[in-house]
C-alpha positions in Angstrom: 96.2 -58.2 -144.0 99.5 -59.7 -145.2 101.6 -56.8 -144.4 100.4 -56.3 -141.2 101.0 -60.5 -140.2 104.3 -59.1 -141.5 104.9 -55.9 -139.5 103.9 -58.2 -136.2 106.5 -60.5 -137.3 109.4 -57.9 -137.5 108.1 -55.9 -134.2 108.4 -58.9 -132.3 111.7 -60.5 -133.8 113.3 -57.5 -133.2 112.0 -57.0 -129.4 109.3 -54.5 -129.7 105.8 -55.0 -128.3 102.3 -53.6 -128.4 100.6 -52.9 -125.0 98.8 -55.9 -125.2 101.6 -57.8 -125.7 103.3 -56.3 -122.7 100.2 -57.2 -120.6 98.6 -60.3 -122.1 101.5 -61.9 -123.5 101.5 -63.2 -127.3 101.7 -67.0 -128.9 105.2 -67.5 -130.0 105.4 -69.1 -134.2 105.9 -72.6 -134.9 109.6 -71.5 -136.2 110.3 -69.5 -132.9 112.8 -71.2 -130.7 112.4 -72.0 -127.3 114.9 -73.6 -124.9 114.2 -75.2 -120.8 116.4 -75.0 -118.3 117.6 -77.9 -116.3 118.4 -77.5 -112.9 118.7 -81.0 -112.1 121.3 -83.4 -112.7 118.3 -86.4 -113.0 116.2 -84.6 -115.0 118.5 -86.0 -118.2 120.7 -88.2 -119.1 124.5 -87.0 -120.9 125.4 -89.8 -121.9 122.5 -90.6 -124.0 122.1 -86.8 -125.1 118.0 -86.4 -123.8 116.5 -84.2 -121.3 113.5 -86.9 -119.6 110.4 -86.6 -119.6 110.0 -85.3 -116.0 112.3 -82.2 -117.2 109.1 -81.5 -119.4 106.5 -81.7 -116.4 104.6 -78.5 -116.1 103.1 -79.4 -112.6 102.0 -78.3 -110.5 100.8 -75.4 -112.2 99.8 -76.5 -115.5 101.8 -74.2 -117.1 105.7 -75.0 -118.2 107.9 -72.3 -117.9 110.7 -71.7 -121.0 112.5 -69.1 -122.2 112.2 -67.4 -125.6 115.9 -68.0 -127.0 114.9 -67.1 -131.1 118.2 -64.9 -132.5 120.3 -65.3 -129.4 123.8 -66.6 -129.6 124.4 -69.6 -127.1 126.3 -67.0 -124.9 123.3 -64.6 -124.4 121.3 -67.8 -123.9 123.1 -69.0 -120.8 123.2 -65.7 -119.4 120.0 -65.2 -119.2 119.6 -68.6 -117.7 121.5 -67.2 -114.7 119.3 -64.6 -114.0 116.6 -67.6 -113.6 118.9 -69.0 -110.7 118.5 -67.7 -106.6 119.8 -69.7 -103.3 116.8 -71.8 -103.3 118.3 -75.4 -103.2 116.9 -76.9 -106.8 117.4 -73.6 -108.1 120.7 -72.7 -107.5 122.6 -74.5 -110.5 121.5 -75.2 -114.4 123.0 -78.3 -115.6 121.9 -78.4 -119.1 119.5 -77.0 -121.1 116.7 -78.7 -123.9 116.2 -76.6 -126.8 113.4 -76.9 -129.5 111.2 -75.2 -131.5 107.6 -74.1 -130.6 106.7 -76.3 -133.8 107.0 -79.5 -131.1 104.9 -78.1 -128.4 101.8 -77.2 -131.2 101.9 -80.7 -132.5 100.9 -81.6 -128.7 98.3 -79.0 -129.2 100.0 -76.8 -126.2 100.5 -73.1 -126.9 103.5 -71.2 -126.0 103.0 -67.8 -124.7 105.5 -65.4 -124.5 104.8 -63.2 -121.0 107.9 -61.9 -120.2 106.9 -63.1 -116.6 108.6 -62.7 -114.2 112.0 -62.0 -116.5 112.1 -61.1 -119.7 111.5 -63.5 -122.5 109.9 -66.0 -120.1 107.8 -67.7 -121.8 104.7 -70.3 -121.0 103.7 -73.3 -122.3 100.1 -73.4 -121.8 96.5 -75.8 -122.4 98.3 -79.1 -120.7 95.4 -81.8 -120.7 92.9 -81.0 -118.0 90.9 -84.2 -117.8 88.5 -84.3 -114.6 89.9 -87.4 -113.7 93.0 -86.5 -111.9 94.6 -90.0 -112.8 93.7 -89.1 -116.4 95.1 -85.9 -116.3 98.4 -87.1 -115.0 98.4 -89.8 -117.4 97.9 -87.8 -120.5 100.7 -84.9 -118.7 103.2 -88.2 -118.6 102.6 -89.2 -122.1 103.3 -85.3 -123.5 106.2 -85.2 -121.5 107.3 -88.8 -123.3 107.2 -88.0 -126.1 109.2 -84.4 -126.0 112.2 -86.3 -124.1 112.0 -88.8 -127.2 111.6 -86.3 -130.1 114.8 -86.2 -132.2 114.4 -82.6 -132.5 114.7 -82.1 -129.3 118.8 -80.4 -128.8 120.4 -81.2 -125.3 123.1 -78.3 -124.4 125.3 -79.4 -121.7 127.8 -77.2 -120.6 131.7 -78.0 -119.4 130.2 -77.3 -115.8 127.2 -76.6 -114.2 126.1 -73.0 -114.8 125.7 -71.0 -111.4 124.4 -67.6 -110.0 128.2 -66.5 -109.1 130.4 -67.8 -111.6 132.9 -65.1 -112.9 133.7 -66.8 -116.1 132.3 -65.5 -119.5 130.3 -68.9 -121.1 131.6 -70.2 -124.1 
């Protein structure tokens, strides 16, 4: 039973998947690094080094979308953050990124999911409080989302510039 924990572990570190991976998705490993992009400048503050809580808030789908950035240099990072980016105003620029390990979304009792959905390596974080109470629900969401934007694990990237859809420049 071991070696086959262990064979899934090197099949889906180095990028290969079973078909029900590729359709259903699989939970990511506490260890497993995962980072959110920012594509607002409110959504955290640089000179304080935190994303906010509301750059945590999955609504209104209950489901937070991140990206699966385990073995990839901070290069191959940001450019797959630009293929997340269109013309739709909110969309159009990435300001920063928040990166942390799947380790911080468990110990909310969240899973993260990796779907490759609708790029690849997108990733969901999933089971956000679902109280009947709407005002319940929200405040519960709120609290989560507190306490990632406080948690010291929690790595703001910023870049020199905002990152955008056309720029020319290779990322540092």
């Amino acid at each position: 039973m071991r070696w086959l924990s262990s064979l899934r572990n090197f099949l889906r570190v180095n990028g290969e998947k079973t078909e029900a991976q590729k359709s259903e998705g699989y939970e990511l490993e506490p260890h497993d690094l995962v980072s959110r992009f920012i594509y607002s400048s409110r959504a955290f503050s640089a000179q304080h080094g935190f994303a906010k809580p509301g750059a945590f808030n999955p609504e209104p789908y209950s489901k937070l979308s991140v990206f699966h950035s385990t073995g990839l240099s901070d290069k191959e990072i940001w450019g797959n953050g630009r293929k997340t980016l269109s013309a739709q105003r909110g969309r159009d620029k990435i300001y920063c990124r928040a990166d942390l390990s799947v380790a911080i979304f468990i110990s909310h009792l969240l899973k993260v999911i990796r779907d490759d959905d609708p790029f690849e390596r997108h990733t969901s974080v999933v089971g956000w409080p679902n109280n009947a109470n709407p005002d319940q629900r929200k405040a519960d969401v709120k609290a989560i989302c507190l306490e990632l934007s406080q948690d010291p694990e929690v790595k703001l990237v910023i870049p020199q510039k905002p990152i955008t859809k056309d720029d020319s420049e290779p990322l540092a």
